[in-house]
Each structure stands twice: as C-alpha cells, then as structure tokens.
TINUDO-870098 format. One record per residue (C-alpha): residue in one letter; x negated, y negated, z negated. Coordinates in pm, whole numbers, plus 50000, padded with zeros to 5 digits. Each point is the difference from the previous one (the first is absolute). Layout:
AXYZ/...
***
This chain:
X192174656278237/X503665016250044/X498305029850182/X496875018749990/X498025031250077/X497295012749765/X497765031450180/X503685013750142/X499875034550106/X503295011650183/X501165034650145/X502635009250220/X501055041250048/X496915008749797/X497704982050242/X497854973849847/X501004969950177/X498564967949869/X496884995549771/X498344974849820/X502414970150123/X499884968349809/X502024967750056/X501314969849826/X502674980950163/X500344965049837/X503734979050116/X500384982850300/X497825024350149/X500815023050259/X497655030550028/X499465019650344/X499225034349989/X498365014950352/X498385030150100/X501075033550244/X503105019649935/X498945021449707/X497594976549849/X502354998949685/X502194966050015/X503355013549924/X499015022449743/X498424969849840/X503344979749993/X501855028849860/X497425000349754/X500324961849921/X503795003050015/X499955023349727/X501705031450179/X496765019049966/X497605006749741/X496804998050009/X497505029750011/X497454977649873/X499504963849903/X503284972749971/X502224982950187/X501614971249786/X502424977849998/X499464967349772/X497565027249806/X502285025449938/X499935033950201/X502654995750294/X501055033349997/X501225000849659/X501584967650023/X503934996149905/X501515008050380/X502304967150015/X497284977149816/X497565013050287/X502654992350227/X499634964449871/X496524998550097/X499215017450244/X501975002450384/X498935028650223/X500945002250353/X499535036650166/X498575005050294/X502575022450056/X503765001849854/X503185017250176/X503614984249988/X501255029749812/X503104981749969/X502854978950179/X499324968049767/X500314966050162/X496954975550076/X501044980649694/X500835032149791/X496515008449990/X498044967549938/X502204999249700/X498425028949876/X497214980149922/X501394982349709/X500625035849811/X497144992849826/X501614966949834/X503745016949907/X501215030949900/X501655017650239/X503614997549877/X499254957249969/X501804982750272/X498114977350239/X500104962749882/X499364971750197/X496514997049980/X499335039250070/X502084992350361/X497504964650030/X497815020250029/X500195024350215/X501544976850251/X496364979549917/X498325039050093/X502455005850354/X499634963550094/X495965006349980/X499635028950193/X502354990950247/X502655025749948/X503034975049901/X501885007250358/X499525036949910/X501254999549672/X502805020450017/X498845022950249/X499535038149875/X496195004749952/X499705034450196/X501474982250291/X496674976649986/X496925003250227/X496505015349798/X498864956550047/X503274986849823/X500095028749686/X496484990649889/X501004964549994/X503055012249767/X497265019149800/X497864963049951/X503324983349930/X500855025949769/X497004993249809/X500154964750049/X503495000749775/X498065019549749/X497504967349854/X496925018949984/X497114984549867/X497905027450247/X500825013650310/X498535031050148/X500695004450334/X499035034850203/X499874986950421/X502684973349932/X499764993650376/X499555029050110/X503305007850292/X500104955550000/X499494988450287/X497494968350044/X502914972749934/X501075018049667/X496485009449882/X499044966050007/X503614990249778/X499725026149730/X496104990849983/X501084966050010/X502465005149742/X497475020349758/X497364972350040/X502604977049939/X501595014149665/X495795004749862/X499804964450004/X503364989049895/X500295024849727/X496265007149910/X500835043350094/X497145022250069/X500415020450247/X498485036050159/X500835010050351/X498475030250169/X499394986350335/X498625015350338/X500064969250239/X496374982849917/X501314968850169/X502734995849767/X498275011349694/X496944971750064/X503004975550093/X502285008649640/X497925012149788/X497624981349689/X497745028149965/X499735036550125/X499155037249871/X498345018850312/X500465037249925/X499065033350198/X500365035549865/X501344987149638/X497484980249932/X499514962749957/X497354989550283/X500394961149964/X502234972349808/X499424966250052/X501284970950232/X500795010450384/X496934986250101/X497785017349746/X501955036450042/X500754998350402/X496395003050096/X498705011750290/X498225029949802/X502585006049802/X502685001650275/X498005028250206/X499085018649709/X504245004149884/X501424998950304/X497115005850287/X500464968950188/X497914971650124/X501944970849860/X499464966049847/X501824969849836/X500454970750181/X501994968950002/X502624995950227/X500954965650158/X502474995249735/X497055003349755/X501365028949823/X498115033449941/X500295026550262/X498645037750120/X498185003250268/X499895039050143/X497435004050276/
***
C-alpha cells in the first residue's frame, strides 16, 4: 500500500478533529471520502499529505511517517490539490504547471526537453493549452483549479490527494478532470483520495468510499455497501437510495 491510516487521530486549533480513522489505499484505486462539512475530510488529506502530524496513530507513506518524509522525495509521491489556493502572483498558465517538476531539479537546473514534454502533456490534459500564456489571476475560480490539477499532473505522483477538485467546475469540466483522474489510475496504476461532496459523482468515480460524520469513520466499503439508505439519513438526514440510472451507472436518489 503507498498510503495508509492506522487509528489516526487529527486536531485542528486545539479541537480534536478526527479519531480513530483507518484506511489503506492500494494503486489504481481511487478513494472517495463523503460526509457533512466538518465531518473531518480535509484534515484527513493534510494528514495523509504529510503537512500535519498526527495527534495519535500514523499516516504513512510506503511505511514511513509522511510528515517526516524528505519534502521533495514526498513531492515525488505524493500530489495534493487544495481546495483552495490564491494566485498570489502574476505567473503565466504555463509558469505555474512548471512548478510541478521542482520536485525532479534543483531550482537553479534549467528546464530540458523532457521537463517542457511534460508539462505541455499536463496543459494539453486539462484543457488549458489555449490559455497558456495567459496570467493566472486573470483566470475564472473554474479555469485556476484546472491549472492546480495540471500543476500536479507535471509533478508524476504516484498518489494524488485531491481536496473538492471540482468544486467551482462546472458539469462539462467536472466530468474532464474526473475523466482525466480515472484515466491516469488506470494508465499509470496511481491511487488516488479526493474529498468529494457530490454523491453522484463520488458513486460514478470512485472504487471504494470512507463515509464520515463528526470525525469519525461511519462506513468504508464499495458505493453500494456505504450509500445505504440507513446510512445516508443517519449522516446527512435524508431519505435517499442508490439506484441505477438508464446508463446503468450508480446514482443518488434524494426524496
């Protein structure tokens, strides 16, 4: 397993946050977690992206602790999207999916050939190449996070950790980056963890799923064995089912 959770017990501003949460993501995997705002699912990606430490239990990467991990051999490993980033600065499109390969130079190393393959690979996948050059505080909230997945993209993770990836998408350009993610699991055997509020895209993307609510883990399993009907009004108070829509994919029902 590249990542795992053993009895992880998180905090945030003093306030016990998460407790108890186990997981093991094996590759070409991708992981769901759901549950309320509050229920704990960013905190848990910080956790497993090693910029937190743990209050209790481990969060590991390939068996070693992730937040005592070598920063740029992390990097390596492990790609986390925000859920949130500001363009602090003027840089280009391009300028910042380049970042992503900081992990694989030093930062004095010029870019070689295959660095700038690369990244045009990352900008031609999220569908940013006719923005390229355009400064990325002049894009819209939909266009930076696809410049934060591209960004990521042009780092080679073996993980990704995604926090609301399509969160300000709209339906068109959730369905590409999920595409995309889906898409690079299978080609390049990643695992992946996205926090994810929409049910009907979490049953549609993800493998497996971690219901939370108040910090704690309430169900893991497939969609069909987490998204019951109990379970579903006992998180989130709602009378709601699976079903199969005439495409025969998974879907929520809300009544």
């Amino acid at each position: 397993m590249l990542l795992s959770a053993n009895s992880l017990s998180l905090s945030y501003n003093g306030h016990n946050v998460v407790e108890g949460f186990n997981l093991s993501i094996p590759k070409r995997t991708i992981v769901g977690l759901v549950g309320p705002n509050g229920s704990g699912k960013t905190t848990i990606l910080r956790a497993l992206a090693g910029l937190i430490e743990p209050r209790a239990g481990t969060a590991l990467v390939q068996g070693k602790h992730a937040s005592r991990l070598d920063k740029r051999l992390r990097a390596r490993q492990i790609g986390w999207v925000p859920q949130q980033e500001s363009a602090a600065w003027p840089l280009t499109v391009s300028e910042v999916v380049r970042l992503g390969r900081a992990p694989h130079r030093g930062w004095l190393m010029p870019f070689t050939t295959e660095d700038m393959d690369i990244v045009e690979c990352a900008l031609a996948r999220a569908d940013l190449l006719a923005l390229k050059h355009r400064p990325v505080n002049k894009l819209s909230g939909g266009e930076f996070q696809r410049v934060l997945i591209a960004r990521v993209l042009a780092q080679e993770p073996e993980a990704l950790l995604l926090d609301e990836p399509t969160a300000s998408l709209d339906i068109h350009h959730q369905i590409q980056v999920l595409d995309l993610v889906r898409g690079l699991v299978h080609e390049k055997g990643l695992s992946v963890v996205m926090a994810i509020h929409d049910l009907n895209l979490a049953v549609r993307y993800c493998d497996q799923l971690v219901l939370l609510n108040r910090g704690k883990q309430v169900s893991a399993g497939t969609p069909e064995e987490v998204l019951t009907p109990q379970n579903l009004h006992t998180v989130f108070g709602v009378n709601a089912q699976l079903y199969r829509d005439p495409w025969g994919a998974w879907a929520v029902s809300v009544q």
